[in-house]
C-alpha positions as semicolon CSV with decimal commas, in nm:
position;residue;x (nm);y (nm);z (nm)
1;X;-5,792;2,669;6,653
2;X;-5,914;2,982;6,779
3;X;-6,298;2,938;6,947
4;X;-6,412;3,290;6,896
5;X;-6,297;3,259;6,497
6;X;-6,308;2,898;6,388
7;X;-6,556;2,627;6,296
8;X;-6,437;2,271;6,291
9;X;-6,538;1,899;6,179
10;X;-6,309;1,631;6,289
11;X;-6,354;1,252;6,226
12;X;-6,214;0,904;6,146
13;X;-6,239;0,810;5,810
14;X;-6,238;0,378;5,807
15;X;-6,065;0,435;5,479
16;X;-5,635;0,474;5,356
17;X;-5,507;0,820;5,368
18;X;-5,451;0,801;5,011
19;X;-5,811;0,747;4,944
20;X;-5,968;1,009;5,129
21;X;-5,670;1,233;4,942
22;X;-5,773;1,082;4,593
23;X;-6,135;1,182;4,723
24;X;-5,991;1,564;4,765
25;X;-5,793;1,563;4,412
26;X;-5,965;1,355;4,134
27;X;-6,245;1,545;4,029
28;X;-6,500;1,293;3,917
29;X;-6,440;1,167;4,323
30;X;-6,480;1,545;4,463
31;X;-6,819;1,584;4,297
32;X;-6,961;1,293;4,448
33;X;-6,895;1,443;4,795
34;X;-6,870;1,823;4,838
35;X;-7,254;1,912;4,828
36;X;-7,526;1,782;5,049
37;X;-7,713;1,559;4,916
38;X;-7,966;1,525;4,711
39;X;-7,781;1,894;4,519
40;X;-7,581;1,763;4,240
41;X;-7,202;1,907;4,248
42;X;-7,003;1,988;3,917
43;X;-6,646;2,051;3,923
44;X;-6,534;2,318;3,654
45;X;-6,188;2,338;3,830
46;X;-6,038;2,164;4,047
47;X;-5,630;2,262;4,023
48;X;-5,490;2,126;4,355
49;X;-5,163;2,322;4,389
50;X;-5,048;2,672;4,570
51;X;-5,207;2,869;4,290
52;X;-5,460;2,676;4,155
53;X;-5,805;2,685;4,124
54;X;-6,157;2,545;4,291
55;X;-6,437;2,638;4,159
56;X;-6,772;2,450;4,168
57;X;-7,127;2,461;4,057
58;X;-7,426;2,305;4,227
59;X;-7,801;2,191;4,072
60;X;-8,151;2,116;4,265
61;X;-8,236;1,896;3,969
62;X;-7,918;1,779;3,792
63;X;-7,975;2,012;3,474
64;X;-7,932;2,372;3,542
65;X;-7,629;2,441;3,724
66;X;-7,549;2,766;3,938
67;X;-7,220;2,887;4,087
68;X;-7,135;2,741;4,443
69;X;-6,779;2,794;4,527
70;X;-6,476;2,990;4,353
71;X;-6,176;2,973;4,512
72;X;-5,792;2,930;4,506
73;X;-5,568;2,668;4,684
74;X;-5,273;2,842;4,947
75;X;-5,112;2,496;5,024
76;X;-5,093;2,136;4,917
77;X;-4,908;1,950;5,117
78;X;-4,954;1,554;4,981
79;X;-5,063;1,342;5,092
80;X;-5,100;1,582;5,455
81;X;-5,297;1,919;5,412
82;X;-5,476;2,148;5,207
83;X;-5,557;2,498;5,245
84;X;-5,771;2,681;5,036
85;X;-5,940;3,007;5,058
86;X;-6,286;3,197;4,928
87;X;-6,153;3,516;4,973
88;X;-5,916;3,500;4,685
89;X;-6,090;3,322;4,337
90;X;-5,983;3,126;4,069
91;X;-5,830;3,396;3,884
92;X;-5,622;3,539;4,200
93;X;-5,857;3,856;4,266
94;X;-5,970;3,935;4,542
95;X;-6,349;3,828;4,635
96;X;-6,626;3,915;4,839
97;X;-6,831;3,561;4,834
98;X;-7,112;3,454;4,995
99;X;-7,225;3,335;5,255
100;X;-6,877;3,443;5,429
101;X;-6,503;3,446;5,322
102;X;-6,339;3,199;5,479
103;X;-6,054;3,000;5,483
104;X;-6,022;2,629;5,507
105;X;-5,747;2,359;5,651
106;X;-5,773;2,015;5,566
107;X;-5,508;1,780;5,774
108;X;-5,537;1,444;5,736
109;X;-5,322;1,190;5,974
110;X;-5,296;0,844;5,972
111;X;-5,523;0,639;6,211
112;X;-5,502;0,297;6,318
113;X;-5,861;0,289;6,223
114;X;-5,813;0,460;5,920
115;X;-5,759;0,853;5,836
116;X;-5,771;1,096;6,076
117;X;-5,972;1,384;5,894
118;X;-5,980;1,696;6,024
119;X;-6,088;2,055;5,881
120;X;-6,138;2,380;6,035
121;X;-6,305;2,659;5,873
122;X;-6,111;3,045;5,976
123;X;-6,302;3,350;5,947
124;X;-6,220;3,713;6,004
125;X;-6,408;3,824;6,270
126;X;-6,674;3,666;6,524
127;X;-6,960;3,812;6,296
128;X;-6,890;3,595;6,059
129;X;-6,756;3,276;6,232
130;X;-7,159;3,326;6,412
131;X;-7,326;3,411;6,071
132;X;-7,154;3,072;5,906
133;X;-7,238;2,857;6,223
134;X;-7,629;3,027;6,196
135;X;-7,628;2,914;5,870
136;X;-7,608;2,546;5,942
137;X;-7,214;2,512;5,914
138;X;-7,227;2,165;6,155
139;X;-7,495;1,964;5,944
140;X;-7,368;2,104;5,568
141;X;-7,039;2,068;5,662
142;X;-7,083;1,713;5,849
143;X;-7,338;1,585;5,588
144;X;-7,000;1,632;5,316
145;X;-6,776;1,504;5,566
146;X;-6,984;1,161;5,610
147;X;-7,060;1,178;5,240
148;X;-6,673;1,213;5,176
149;X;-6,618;0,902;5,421
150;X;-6,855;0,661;5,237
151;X;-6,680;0,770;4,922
152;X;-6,346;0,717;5,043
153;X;-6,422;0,391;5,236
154;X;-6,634;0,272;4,933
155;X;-6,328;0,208;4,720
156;X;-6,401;0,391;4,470
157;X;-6,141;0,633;4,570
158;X;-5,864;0,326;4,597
């Protein structure tokens, strides 16, 4: 992890590695998790291999839906790590997305507890690493890792 680039969000997940994977690949799991609550996620796409597609919508009040995220995976590694990337979409061209490109790493390790779940968010320059942490990166980002926990240690991802 580089300080000047990266943004992070590490925890321990009381739940099987395979669930909090499950929680990552099935997507009637991954909508439950990836916004903040109370927005409502819907998956249109969720492809998880090199290649494949992520692409999400959100909704303030459950019925009209606007885009969120459109991206492309760069690794799946199961049941291990996932990389994915903004800068590249769905269809493989190249994109200039909002708030920032980035690109994301997923690892997760097994924990005597649990799942050890770690991301970290790479961006291109410091600009953008500052604009994404301005932005609110620790609360979004740790409000849909805790949200991702209590799905995965729920059982409904077992």
């Amino acid at each position: 992890m580089n300080p000047e680039l990266d943004l992070s969000v590490e925890r321990i997940i009381r739940a099987p590695r395979a669930a909090v994977w499950r929680a990552w690949t099935d997507p009637s799991l991954f909508e439950r998790w990836w916004i903040p609550a109370p927005t409502v996620c819907r998956v249109d796409r969720l492809d998880v291999r090199p290649g494949g597609g992520l692409v999400t919508r959100m909704s303030d009040d459950g019925a009209e839906f606007v885009p969120h995220l459109d991206a492309c995976f760069l690794v799946v590694e199961e049941p291990d790590r996932i990389v994915f990337t903004n800068a590249v979409d769905s269809a493989w061209r190249p994109a200039v997305p909002a708030p920032v490109p980035m690109t994301a790493e997923v690892v997760l390790r097994d924990h005597p507890d649990g799942t050890d779940y770690r991301i970290t968010v790479r961006h291109g320059d410091p600009a953008a690493r500052a604009r994404h942490a301005a932005l609110g990166f620790a609360d979004g980002w740790g409000s849909v890792t805790d949200q991702l926990a209590r799905c995965a240690e729920s059982g409904a991802a077992r």
